[in-house]
N, CA, C and O atoms as CSV, one atom per row, in Angstrom:
chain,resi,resn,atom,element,x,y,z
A,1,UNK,N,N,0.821,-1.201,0.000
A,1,UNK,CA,C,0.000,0.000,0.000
A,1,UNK,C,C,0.863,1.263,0.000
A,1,UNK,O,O,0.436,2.385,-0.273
A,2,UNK,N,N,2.035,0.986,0.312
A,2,UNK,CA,C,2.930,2.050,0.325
A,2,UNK,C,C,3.335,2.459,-0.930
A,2,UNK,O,O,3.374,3.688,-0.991
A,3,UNK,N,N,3.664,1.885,-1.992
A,3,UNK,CA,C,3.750,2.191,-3.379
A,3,UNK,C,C,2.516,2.642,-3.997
A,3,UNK,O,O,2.495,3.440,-4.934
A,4,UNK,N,N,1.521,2.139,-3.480
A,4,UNK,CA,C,0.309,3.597,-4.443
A,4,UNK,C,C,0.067,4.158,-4.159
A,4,UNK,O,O,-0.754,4.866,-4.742
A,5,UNK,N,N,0.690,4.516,-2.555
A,5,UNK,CA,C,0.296,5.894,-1.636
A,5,UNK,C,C,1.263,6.760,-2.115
A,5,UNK,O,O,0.985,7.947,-1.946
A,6,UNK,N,N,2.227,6.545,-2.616
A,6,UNK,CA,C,3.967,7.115,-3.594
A,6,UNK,C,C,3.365,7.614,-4.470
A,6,UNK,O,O,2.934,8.765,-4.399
A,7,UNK,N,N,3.214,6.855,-5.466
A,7,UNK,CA,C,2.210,6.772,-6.635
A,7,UNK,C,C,1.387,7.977,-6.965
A,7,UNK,O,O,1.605,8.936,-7.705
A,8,UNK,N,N,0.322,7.630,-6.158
A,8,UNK,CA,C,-1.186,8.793,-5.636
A,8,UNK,C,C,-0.043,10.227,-5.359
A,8,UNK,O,O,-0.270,11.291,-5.934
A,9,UNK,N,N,0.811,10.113,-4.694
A,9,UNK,CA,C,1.232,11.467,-3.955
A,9,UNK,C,C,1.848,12.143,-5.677
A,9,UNK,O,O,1.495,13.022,-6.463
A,10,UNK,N,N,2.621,11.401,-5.613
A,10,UNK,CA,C,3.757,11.507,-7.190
A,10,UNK,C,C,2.990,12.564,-8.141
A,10,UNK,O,O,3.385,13.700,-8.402
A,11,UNK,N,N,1.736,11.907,-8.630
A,11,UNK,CA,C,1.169,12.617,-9.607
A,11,UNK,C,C,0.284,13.760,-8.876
A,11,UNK,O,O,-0.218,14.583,-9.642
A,12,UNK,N,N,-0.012,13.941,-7.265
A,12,UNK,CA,C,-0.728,15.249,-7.237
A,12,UNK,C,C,-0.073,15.790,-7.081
A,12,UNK,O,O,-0.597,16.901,-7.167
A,13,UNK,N,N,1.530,15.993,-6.728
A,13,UNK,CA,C,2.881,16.771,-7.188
A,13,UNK,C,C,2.759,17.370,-8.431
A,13,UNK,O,O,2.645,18.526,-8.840
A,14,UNK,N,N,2.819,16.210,-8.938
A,14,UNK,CA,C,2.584,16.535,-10.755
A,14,UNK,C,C,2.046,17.662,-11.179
A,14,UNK,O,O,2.513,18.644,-11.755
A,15,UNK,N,N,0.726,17.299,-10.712
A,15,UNK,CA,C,-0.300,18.322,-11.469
A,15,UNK,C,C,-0.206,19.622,-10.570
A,15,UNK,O,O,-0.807,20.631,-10.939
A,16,UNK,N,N,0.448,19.625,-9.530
A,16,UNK,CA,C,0.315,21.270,-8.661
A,16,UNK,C,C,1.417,21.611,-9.552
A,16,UNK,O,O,1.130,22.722,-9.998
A,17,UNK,N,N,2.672,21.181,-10.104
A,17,UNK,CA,C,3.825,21.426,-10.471
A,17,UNK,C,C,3.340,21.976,-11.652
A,17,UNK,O,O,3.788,23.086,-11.938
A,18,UNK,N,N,2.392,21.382,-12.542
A,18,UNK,CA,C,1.646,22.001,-14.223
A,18,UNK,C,C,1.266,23.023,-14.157
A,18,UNK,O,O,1.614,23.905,-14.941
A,19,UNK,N,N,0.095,23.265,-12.796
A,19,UNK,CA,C,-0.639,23.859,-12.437
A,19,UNK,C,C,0.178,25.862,-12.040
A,19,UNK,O,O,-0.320,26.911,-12.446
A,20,UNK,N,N,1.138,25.755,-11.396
A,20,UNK,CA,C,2.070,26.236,-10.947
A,20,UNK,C,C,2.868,27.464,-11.504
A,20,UNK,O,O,3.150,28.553,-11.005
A,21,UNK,N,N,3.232,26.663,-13.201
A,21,UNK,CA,C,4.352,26.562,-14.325
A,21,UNK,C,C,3.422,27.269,-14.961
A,21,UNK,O,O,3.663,28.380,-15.432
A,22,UNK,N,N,2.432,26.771,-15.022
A,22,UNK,CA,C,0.848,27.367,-16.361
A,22,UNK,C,C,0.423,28.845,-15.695
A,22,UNK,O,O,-0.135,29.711,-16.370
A,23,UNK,N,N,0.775,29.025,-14.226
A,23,UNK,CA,C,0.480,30.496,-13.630
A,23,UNK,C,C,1.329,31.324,-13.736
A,23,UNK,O,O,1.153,32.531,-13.569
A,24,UNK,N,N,2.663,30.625,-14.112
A,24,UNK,CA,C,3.926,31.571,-14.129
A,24,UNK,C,C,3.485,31.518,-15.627
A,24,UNK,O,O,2.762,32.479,-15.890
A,25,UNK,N,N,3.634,30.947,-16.357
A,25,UNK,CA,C,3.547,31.511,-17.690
A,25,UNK,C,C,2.546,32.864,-18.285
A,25,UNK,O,O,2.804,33.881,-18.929
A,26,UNK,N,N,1.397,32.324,-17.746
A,26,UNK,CA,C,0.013,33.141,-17.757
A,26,UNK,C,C,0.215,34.667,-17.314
A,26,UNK,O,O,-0.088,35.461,-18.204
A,27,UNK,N,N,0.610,35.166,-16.265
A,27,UNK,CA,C,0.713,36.038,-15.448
A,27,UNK,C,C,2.325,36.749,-15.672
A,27,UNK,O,O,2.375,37.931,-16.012
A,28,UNK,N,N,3.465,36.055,-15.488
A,28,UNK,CA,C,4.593,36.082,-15.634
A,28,UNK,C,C,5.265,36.534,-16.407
A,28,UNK,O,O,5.869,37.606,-16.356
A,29,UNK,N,N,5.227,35.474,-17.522
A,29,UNK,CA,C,5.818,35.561,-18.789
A,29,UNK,C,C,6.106,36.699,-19.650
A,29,UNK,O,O,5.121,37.069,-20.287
A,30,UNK,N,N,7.237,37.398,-19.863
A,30,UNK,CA,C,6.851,39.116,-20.686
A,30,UNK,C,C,7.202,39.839,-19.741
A,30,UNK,O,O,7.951,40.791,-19.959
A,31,UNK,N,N,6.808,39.598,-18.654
A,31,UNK,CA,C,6.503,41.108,-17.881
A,31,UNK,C,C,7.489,40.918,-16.912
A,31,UNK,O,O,7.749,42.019,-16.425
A,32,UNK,N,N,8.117,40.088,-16.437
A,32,UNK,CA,C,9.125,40.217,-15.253
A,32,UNK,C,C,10.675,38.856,-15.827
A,32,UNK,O,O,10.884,37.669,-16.079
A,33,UNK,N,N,11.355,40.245,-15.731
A,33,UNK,CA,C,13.009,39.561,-16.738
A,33,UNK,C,C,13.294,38.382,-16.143
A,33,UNK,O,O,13.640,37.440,-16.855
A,34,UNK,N,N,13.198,38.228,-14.719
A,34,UNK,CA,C,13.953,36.744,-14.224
A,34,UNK,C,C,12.792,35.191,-14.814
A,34,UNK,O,O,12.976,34.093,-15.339
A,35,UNK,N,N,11.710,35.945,-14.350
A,35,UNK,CA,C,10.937,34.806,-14.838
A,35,UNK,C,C,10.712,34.277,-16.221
A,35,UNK,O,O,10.479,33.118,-16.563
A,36,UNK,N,N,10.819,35.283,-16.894
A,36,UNK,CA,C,11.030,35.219,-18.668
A,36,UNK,C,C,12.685,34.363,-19.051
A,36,UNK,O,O,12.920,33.785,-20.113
A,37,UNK,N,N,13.392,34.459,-18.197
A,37,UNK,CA,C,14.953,34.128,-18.571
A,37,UNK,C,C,14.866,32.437,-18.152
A,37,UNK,O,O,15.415,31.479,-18.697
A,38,UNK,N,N,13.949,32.489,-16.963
A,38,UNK,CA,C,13.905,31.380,-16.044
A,38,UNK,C,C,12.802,30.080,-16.765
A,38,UNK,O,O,13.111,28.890,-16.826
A,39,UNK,N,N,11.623,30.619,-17.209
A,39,UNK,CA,C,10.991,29.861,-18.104
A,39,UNK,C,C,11.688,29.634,-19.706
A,39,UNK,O,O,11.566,28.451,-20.024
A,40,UNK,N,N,12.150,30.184,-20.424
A,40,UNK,CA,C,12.756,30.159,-21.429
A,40,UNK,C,C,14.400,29.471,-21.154
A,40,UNK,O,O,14.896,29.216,-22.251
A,41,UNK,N,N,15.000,29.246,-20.419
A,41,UNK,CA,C,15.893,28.618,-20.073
A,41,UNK,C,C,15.692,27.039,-19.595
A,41,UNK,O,O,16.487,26.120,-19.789
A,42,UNK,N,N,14.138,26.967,-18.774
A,42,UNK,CA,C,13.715,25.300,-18.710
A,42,UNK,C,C,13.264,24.994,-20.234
A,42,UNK,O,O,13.783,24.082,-20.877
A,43,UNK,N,N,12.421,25.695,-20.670
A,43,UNK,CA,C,12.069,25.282,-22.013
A,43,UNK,C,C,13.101,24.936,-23.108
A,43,UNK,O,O,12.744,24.024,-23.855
A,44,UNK,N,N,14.167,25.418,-23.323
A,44,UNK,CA,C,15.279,25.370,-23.723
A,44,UNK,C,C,16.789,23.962,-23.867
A,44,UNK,O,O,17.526,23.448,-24.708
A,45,UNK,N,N,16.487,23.929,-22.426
A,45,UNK,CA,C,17.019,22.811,-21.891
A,45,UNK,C,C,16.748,21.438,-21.525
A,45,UNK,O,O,17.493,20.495,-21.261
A,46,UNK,N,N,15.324,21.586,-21.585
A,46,UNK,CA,C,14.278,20.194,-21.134
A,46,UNK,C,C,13.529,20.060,-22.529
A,46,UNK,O,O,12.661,19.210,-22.728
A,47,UNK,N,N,13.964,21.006,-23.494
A,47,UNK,CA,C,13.450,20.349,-24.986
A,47,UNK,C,C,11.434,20.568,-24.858
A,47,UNK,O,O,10.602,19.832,-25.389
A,48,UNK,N,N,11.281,21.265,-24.368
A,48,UNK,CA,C,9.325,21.214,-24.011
A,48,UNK,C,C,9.169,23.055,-24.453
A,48,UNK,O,O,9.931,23.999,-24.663
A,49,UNK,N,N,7.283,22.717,-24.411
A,49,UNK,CA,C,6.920,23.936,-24.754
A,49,UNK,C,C,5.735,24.547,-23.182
A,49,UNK,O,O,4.724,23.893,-23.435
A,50,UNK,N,N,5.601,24.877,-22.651
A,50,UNK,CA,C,4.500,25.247,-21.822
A,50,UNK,C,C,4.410,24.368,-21.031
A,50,UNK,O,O,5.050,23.318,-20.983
A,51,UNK,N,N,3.203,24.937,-20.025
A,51,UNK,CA,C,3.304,23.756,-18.987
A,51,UNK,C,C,2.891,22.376,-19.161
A,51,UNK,O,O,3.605,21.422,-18.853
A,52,UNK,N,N,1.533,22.265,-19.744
A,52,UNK,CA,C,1.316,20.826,-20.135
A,52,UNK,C,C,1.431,20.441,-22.018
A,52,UNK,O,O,1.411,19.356,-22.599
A,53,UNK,N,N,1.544,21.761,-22.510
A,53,UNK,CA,C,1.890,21.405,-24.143
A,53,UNK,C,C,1.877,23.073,-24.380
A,53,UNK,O,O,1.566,24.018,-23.654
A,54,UNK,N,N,2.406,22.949,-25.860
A,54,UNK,CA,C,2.380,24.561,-26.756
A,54,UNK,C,C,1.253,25.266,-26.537
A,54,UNK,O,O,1.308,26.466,-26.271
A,55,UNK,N,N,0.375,24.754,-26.604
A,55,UNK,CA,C,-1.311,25.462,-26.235
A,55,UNK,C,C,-1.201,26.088,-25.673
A,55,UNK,O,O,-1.649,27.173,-26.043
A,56,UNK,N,N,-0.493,26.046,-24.204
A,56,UNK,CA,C,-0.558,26.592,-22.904
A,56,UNK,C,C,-0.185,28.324,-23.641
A,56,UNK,O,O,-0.845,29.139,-22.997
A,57,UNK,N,N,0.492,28.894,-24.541
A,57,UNK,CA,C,1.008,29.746,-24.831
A,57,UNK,C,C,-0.244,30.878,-25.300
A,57,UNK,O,O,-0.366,32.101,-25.231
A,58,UNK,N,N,-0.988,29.869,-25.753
A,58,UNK,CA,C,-2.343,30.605,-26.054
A,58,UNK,C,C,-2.762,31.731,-25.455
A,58,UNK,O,O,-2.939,32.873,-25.877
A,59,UNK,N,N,-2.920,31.113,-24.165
A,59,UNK,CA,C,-3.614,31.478,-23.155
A,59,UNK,C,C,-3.041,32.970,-22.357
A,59,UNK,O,O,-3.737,33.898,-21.945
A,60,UNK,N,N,-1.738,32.846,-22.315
A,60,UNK,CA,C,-0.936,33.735,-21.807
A,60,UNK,C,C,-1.014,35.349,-22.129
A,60,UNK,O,O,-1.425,35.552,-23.272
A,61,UNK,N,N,-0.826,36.095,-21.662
A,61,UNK,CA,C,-0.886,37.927,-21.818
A,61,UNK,C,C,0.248,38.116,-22.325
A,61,UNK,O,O,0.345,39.273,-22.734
A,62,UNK,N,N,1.560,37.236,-22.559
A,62,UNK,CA,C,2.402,37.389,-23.521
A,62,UNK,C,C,2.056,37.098,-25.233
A,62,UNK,O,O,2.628,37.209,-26.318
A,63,UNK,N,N,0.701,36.647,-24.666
A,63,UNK,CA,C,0.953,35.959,-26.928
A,63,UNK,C,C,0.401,36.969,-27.366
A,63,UNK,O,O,0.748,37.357,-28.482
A,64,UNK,N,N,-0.911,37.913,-26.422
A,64,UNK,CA,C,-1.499,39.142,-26.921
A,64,UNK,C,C,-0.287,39.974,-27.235
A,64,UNK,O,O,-0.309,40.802,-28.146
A,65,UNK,N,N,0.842,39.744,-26.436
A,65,UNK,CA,C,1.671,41.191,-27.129
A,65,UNK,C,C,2.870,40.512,-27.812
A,65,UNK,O,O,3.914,41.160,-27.885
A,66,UNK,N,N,2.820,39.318,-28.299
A,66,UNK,CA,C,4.478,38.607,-29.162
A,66,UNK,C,C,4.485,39.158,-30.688
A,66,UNK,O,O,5.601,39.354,-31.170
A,67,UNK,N,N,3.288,39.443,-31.544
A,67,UNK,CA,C,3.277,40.248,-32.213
A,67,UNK,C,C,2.991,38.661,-33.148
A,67,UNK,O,O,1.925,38.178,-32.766
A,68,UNK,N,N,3.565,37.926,-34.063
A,68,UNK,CA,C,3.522,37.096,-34.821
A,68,UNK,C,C,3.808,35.608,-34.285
A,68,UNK,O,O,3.280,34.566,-34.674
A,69,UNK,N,N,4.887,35.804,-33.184
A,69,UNK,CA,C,5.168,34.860,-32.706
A,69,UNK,C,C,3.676,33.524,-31.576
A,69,UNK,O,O,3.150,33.728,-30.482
A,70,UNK,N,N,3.586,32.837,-32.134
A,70,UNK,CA,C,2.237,31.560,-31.631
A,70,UNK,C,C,2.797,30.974,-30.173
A,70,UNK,O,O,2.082,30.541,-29.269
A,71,UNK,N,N,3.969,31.048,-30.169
A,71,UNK,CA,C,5.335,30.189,-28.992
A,71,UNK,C,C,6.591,31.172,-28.816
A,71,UNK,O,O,7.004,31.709,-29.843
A,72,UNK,N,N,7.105,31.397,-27.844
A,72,UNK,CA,C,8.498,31.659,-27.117
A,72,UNK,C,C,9.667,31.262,-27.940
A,72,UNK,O,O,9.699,30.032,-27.924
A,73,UNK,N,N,10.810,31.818,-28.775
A,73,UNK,CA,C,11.249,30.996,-29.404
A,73,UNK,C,C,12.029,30.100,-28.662
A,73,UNK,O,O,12.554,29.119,-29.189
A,74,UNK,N,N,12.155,30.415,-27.292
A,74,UNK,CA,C,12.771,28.870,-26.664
A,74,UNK,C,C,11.927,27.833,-26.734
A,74,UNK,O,O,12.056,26.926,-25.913
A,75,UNK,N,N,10.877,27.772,-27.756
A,75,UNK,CA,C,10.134,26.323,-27.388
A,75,UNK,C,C,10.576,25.720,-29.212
A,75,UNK,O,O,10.098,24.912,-30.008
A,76,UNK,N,N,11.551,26.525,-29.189
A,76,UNK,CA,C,12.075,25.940,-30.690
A,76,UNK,C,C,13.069,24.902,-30.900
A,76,UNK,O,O,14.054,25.031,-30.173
A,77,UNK,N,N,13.089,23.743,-31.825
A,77,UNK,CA,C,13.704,22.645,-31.657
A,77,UNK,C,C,15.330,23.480,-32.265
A,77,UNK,O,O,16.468,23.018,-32.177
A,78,UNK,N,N,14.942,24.664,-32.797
A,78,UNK,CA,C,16.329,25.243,-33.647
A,78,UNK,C,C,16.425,26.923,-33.046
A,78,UNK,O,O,16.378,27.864,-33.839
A,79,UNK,N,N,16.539,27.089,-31.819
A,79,UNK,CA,C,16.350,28.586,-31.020
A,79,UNK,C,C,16.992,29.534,-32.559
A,79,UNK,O,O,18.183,29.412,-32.845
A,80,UNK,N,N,15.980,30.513,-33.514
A,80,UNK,CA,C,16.468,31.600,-33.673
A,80,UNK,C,C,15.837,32.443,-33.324
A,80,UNK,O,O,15.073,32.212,-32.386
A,81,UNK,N,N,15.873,33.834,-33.934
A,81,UNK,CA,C,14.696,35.318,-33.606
A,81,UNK,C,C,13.462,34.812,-34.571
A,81,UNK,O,O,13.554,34.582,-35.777
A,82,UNK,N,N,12.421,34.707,-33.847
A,82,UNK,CA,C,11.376,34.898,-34.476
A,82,UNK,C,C,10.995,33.535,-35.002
A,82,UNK,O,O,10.115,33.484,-35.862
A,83,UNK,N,N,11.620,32.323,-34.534
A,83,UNK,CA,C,11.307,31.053,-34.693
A,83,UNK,C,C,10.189,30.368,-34.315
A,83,UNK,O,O,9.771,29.327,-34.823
A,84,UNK,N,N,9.746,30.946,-33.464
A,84,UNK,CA,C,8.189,30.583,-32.890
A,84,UNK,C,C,7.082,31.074,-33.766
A,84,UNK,O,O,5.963,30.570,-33.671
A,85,UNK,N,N,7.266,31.765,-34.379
A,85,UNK,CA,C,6.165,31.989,-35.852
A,85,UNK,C,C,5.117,30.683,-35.938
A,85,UNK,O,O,3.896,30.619,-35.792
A,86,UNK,N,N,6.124,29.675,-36.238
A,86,UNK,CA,C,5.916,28.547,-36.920
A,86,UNK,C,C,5.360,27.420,-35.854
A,86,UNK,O,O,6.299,26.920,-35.235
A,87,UNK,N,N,4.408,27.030,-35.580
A,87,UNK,CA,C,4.319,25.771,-34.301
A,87,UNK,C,C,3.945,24.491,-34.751
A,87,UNK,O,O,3.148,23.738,-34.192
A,88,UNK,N,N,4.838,24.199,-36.250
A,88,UNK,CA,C,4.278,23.073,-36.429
A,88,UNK,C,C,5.382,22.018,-36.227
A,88,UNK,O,O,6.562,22.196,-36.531
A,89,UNK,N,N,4.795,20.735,-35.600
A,89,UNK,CA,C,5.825,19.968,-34.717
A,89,UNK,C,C,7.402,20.003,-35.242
A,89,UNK,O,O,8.290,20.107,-34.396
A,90,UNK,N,N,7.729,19.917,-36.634
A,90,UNK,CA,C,9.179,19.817,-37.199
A,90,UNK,C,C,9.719,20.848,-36.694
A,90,UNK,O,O,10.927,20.870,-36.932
A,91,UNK,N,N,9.230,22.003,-35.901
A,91,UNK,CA,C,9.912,22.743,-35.668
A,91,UNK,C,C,9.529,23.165,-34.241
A,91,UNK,O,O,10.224,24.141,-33.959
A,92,UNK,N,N,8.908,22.917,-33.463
A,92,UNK,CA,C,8.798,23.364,-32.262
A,92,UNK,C,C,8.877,22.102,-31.383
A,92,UNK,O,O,8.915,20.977,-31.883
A,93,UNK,N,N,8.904,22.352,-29.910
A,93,UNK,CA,C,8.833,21.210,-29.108
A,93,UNK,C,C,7.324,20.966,-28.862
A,93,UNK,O,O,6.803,22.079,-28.796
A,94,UNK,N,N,6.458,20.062,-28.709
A,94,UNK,CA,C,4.838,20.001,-28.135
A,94,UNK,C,C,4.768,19.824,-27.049
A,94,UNK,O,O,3.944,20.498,-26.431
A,95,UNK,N,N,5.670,18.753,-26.256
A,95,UNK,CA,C,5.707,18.452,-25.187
A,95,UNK,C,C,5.862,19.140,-23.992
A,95,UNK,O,O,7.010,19.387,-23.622
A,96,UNK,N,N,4.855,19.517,-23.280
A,96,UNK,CA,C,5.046,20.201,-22.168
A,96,UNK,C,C,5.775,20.223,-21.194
A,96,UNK,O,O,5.564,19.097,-20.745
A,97,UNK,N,N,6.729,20.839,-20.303
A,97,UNK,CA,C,7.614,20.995,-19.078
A,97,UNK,C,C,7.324,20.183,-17.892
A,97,UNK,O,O,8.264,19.858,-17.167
A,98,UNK,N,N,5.923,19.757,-17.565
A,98,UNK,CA,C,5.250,19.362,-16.488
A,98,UNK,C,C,5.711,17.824,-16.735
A,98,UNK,O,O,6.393,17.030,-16.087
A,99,UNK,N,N,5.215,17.787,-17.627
A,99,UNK,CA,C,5.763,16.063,-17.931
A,99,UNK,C,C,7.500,15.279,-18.269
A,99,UNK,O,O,7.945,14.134,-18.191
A,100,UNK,N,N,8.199,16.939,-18.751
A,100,UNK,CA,C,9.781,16.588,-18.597
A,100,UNK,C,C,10.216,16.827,-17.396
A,100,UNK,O,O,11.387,16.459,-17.303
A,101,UNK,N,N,9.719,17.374,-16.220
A,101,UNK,CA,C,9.922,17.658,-14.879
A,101,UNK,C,C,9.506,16.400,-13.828
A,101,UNK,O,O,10.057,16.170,-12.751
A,102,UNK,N,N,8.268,15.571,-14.493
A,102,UNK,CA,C,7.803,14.583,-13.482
A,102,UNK,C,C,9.032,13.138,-13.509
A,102,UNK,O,O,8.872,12.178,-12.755
């Protein structure tokens, strides 16, 4: 019983951790330099886009002001300027942070 009580705990980690990542993005993202350096540096390095997928970018008060850009270009499989234009899988990551973190 101790391994699905692990288990059970593991993934409501999980999802506060998505949950968390998806508020920093939402709220965050754009508007305050460490957190912009700090999300774009996991995204970067853990190969993912948003908290639970690219979508998540949607949603954010950064995409109202990225101008063309759909994604961050750190969620690019090839980081240049203005690489996030494009979000179709050959070129972006889909996979969300929450799930390269668990």
């Amino acid at each position: 019983s101790g391994g699905i009580a692990a288990y059970a705990y593991r993934k409501e980690v999980q999802s506060e951790l998505v949950s968390m990542l998806n508020q920093t993005i939402i709220k965050d993202y754009g508007t305050f330099n460490s957190t912009t350096a700090a999300v774009d540096s996991l995204q970067t390095n853990l190969q993912c886009c948003g908290a639970e997928s690219y979508q998540d970018w949607q949603l954010t008060s950064w995409s109202s002001s990225s101008g063309r850009n759909k994604v961050p270009d750190s969620c690019c499989k090839t980081v240049s300027k203005f690489c996030g234009v494009r979000d179709h899988p050959s070129n972006i990551y889909y996979t969300g942070c929450g799930e390269k973190l668990s």
